[in-house]
Backbone bond lengths (Angstrom), bond angles and torsions (degrees), N, CA, C in turn:
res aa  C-N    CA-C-N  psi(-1)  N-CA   C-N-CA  omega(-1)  CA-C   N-CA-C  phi
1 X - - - 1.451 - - 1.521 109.65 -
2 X 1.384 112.66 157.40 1.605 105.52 -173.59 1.362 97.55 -101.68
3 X 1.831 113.51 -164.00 1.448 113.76 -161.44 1.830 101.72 -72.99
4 X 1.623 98.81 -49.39 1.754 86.66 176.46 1.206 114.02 -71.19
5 X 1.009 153.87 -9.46 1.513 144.40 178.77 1.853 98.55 -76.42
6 X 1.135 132.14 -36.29 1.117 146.83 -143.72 1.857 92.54 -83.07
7 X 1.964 102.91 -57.17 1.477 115.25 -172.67 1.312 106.20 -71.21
8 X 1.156 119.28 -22.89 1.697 132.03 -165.84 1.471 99.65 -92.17
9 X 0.858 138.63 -32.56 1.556 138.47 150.28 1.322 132.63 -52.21
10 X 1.056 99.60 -44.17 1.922 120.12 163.11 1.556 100.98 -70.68
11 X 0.898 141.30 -58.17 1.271 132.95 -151.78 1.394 102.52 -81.10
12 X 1.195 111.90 -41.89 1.310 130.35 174.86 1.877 112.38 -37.47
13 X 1.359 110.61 -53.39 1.392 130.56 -172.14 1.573 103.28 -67.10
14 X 1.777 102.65 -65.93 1.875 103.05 164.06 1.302 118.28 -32.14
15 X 1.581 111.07 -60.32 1.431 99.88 -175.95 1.539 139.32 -41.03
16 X 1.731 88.76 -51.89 1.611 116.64 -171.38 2.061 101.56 -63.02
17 X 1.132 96.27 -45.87 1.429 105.37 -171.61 1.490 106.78 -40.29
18 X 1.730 101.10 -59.10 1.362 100.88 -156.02 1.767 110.84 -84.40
19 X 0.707 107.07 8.52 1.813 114.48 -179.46 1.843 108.60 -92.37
20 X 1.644 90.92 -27.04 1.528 86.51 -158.89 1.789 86.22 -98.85
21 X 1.618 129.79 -8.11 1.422 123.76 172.15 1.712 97.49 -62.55
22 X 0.860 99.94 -44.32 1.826 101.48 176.30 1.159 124.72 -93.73
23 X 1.270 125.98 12.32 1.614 118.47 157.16 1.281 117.50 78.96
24 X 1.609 111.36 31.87 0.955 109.83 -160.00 2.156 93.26 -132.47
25 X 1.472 94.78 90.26 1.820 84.93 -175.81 1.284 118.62 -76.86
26 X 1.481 133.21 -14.54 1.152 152.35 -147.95 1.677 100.67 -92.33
27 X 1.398 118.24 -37.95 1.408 136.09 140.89 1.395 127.87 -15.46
28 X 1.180 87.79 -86.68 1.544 120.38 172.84 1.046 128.37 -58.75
29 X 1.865 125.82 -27.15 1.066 109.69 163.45 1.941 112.09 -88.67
30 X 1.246 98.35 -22.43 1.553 97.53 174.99 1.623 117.21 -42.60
31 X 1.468 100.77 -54.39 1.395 110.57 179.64 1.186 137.97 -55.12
32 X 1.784 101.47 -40.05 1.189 122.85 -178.78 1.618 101.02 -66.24
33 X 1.210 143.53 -36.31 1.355 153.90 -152.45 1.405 111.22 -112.01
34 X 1.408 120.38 2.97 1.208 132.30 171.20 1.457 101.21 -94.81
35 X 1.042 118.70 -24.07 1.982 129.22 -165.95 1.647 109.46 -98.57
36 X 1.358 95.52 -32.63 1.093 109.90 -171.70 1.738 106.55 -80.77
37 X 1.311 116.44 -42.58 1.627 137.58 168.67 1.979 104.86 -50.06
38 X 1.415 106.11 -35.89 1.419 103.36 -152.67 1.838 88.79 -113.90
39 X 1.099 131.11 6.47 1.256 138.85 133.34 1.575 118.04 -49.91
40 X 1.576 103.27 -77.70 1.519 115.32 -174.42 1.717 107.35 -33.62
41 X 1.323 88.65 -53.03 1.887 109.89 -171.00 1.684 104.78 -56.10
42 X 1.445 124.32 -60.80 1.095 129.90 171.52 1.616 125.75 -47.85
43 X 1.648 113.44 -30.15 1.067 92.93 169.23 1.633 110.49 -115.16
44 X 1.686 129.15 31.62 1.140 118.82 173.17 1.742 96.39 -91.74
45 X 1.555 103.24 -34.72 1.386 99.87 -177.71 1.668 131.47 -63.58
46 X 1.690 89.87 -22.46 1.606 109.21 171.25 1.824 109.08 -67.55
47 X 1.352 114.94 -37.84 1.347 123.84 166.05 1.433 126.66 -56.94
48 X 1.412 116.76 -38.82 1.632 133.41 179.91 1.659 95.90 -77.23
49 X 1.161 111.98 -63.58 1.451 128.52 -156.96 1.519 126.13 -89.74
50 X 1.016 116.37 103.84 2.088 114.91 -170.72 1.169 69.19 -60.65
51 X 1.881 135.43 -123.26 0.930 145.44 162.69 2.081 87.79 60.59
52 X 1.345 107.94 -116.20 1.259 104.84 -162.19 1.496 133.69 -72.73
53 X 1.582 110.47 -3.41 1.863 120.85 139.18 1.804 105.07 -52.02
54 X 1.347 112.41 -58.18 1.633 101.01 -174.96 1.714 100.30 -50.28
55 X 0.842 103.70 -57.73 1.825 104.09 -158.67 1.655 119.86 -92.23
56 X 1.223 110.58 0.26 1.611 129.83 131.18 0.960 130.78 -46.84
57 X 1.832 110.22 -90.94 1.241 122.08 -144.11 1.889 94.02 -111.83
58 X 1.544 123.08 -26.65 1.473 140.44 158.81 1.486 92.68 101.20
59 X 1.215 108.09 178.65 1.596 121.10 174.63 1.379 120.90 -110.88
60 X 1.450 128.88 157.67 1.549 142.87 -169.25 1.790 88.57 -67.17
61 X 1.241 99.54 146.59 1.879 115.28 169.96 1.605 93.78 -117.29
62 X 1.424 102.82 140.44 1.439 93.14 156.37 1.681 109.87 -96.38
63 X 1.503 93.65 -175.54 1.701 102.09 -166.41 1.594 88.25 -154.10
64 X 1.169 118.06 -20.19 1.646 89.68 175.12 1.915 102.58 -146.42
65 X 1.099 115.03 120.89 1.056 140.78 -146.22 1.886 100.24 -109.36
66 X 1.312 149.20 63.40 1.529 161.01 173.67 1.536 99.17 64.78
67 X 1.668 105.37 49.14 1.155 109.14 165.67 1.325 118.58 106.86
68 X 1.365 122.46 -3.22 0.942 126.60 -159.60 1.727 100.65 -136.93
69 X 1.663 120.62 132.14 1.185 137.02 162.63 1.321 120.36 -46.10
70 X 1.835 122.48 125.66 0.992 105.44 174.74 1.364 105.87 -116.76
71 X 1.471 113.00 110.22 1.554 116.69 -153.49 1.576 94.90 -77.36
72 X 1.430 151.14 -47.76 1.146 145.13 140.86 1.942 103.56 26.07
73 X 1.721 97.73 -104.24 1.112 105.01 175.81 1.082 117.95 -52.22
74 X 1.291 142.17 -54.56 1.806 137.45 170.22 1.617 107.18 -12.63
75 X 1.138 106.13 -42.09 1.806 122.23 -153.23 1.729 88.44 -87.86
76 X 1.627 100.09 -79.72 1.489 89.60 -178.03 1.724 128.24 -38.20
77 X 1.391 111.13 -24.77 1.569 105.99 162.38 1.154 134.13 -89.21
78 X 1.316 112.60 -9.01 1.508 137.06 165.69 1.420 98.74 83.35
79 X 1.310 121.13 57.04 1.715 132.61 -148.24 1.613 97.49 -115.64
80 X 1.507 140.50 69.84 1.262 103.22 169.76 1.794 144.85 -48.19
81 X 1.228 120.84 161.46 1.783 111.89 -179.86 1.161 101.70 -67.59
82 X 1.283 155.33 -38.39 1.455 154.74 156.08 1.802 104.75 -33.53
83 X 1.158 130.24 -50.58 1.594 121.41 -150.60 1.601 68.42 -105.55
84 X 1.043 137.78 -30.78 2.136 103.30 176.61 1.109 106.42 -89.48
85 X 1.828 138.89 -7.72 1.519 115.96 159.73 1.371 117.61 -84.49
86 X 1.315 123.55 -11.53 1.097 138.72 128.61 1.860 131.71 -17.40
87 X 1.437 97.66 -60.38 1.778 105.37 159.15 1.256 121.63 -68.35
88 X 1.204 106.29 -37.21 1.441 121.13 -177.83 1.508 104.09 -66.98
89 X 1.112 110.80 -52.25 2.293 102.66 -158.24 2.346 82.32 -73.73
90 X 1.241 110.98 -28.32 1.183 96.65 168.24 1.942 137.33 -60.59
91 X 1.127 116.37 -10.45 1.264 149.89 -172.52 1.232 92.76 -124.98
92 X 1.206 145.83 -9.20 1.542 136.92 158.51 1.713 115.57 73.35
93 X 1.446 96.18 26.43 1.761 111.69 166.41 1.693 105.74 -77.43
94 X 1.169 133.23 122.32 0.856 137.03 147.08 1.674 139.12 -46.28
95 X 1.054 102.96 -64.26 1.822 134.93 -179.95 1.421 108.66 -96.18
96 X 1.021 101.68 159.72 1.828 105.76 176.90 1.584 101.72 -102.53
97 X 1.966 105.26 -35.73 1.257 76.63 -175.99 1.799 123.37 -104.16
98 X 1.272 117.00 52.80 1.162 137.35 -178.94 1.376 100.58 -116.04
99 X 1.265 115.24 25.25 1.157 127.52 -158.66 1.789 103.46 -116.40
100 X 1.373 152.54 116.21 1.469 135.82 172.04 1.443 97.19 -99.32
101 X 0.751 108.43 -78.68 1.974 98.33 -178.39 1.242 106.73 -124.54
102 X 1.690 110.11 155.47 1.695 108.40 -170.56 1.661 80.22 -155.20
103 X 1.063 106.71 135.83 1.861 129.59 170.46 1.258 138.61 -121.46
104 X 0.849 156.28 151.11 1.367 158.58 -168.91 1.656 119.11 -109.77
105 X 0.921 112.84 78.43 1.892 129.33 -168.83 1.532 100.55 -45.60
106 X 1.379 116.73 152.31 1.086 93.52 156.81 1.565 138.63 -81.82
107 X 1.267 93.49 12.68 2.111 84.65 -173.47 1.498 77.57 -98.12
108 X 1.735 161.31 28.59 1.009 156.85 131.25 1.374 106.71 102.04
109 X 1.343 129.16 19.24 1.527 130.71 147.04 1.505 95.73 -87.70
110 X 1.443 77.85 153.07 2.041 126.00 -176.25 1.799 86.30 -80.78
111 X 1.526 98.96 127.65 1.497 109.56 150.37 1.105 109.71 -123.16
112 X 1.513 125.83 150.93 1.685 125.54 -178.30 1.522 102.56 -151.58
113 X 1.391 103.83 172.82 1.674 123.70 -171.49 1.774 80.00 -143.31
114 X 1.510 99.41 129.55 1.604 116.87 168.14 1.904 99.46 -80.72
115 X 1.008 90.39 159.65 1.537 115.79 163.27 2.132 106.07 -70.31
116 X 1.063 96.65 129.19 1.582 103.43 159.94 1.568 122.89 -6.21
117 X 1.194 97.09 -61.69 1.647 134.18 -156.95 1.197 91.59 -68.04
118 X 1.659 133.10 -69.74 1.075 147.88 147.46 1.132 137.05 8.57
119 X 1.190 123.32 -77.81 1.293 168.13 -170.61 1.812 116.59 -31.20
120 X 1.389 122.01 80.88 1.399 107.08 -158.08 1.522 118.43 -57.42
121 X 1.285 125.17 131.19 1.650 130.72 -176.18 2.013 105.65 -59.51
122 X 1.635 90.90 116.07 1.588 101.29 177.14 1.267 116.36 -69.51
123 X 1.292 122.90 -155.73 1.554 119.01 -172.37 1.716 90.72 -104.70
124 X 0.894 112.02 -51.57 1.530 115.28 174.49 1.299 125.91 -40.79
125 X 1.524 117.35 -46.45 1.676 133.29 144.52 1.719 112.23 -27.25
126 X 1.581 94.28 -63.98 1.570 102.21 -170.90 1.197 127.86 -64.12
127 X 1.608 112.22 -33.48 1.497 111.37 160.39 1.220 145.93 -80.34
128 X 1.696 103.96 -18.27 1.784 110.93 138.10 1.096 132.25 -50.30
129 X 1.626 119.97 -35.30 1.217 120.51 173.15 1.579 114.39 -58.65
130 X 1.261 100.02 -73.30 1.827 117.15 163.35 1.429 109.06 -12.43
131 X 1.571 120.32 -81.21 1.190 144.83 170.83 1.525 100.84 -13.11
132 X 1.837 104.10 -74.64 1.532 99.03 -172.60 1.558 119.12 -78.07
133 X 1.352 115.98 -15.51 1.264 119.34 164.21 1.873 112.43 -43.12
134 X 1.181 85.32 -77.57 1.709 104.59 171.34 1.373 123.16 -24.43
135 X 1.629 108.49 -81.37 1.163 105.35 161.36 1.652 128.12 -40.47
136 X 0.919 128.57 -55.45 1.344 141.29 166.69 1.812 104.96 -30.35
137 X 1.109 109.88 -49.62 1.643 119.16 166.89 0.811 105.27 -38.68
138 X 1.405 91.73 -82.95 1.774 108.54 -152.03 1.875 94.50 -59.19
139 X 1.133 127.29 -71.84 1.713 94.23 -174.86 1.169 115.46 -59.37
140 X 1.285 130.56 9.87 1.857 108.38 155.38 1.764 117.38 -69.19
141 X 1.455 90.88 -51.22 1.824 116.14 173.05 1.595 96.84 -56.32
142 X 1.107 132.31 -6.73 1.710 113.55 -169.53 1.673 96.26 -96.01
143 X 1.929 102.60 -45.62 1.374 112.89 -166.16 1.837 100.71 -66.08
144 X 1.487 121.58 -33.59 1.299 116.45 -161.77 2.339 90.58 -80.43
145 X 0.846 118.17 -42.68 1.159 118.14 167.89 1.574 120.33 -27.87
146 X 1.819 104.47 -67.12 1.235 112.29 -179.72 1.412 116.80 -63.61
147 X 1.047 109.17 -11.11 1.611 111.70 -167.50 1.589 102.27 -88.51
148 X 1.193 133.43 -22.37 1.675 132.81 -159.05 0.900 116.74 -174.98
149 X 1.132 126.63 13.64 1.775 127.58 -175.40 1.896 122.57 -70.75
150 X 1.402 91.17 101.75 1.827 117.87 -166.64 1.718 91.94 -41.82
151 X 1.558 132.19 -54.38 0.703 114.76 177.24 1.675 148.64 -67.62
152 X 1.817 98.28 2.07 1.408 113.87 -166.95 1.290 117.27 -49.30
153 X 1.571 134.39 -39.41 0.957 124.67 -165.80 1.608 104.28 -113.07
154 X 1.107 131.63 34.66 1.826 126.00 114.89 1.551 121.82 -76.18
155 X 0.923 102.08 -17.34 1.738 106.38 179.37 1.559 99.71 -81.24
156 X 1.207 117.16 -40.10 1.631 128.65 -176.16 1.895 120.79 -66.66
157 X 1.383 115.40 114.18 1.355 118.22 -172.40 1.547 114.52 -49.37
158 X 1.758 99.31 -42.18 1.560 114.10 -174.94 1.744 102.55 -70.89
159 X 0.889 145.94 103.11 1.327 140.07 165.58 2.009 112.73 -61.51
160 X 1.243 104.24 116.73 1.286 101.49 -174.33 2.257 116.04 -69.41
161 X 1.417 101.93 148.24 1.842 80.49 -174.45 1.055 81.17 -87.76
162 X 2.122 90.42 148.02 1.462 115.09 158.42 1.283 123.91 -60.07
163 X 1.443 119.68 175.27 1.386 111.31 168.63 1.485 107.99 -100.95
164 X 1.552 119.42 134.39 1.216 134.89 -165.77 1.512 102.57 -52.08
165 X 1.072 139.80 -9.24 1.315 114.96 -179.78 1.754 110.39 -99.82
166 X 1.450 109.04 -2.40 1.266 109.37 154.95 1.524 135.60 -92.19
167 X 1.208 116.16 -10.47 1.122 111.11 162.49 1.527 137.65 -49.95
């Protein structure tokens, strides 16, 4: 949830609570639908407007820069290197610097881009590989074929003559 969804939920609960200690539902739903109205509004305007998404909902910081800490931002988020290797062994990064960029969202999960090197091999990867593996075979198996193949001349129209002492 973002920051107004978060206050608008809270307030939401205060409201409802105290209308219905007094018996009063007519209250309560007013209120509730006043929060709920100035939600909608808050985040269509966050949609129209960079402007009030930045100063709403805020923007991603990075923190690790092609492997490298950017203690800068760490600080401005008040982020120790312990509670982001911390995000990290949670996301199952090992290394920092297997790391290409890593950020700090604002709802306060870690997003990252691995390094190259990194990078676990997809299925799509694997069957290109395969692919050229394969091929790569098979014209090895074509060239060792052409070169000696015992069976060539049943496959062959011209029948080669034996040598008379095998007949």
């Amino acid at each position: 949830m973002t920051l107004s969804q978060t206050v608008a939920m809270i307030s939401i609960g205060t409201i409802i609570v105290q209308p219905i200690v007094e018996k009063s539902v007519i209250k309560a739903i007013v209120g509730a639908s006043i929060f709920v109205v100035s939600i909608i509004i808050l985040e269509y305007l966050q949609l129209k407007f960079n402007i009030f998404e930045t100063f709403i909902t805020g923007k991603s910081k990075i923190v690790i820069e092609n492997g490298k800490m950017n203690i800068q931002n760490l600080k401005k988020l008040r982020l120790t290197v312990d509670q982001l290797e911390m995000r990290m062994r949670n996301q199952g990064i090992s290394k920092i610097e297997d790391v290409k960029t890593a950020t700090i969202e604002p709802n306060g999960l870690l997003g990252y881009e691995l390094s190259e090197n990194a990078k676990p091999l997809t299925v799509g990867e694997f069957r290109k590989i395969l692919g050229l593996y394969f091929s790569a075979q098979q014209s090895a198996d074509q060239n060792k074929t052409q070169k000696g193949n015992i069976f060539e001349e049943i496959n062959n129209s011209n029948p080669q003559a034996h040598p008379d002492h095998l007949n």
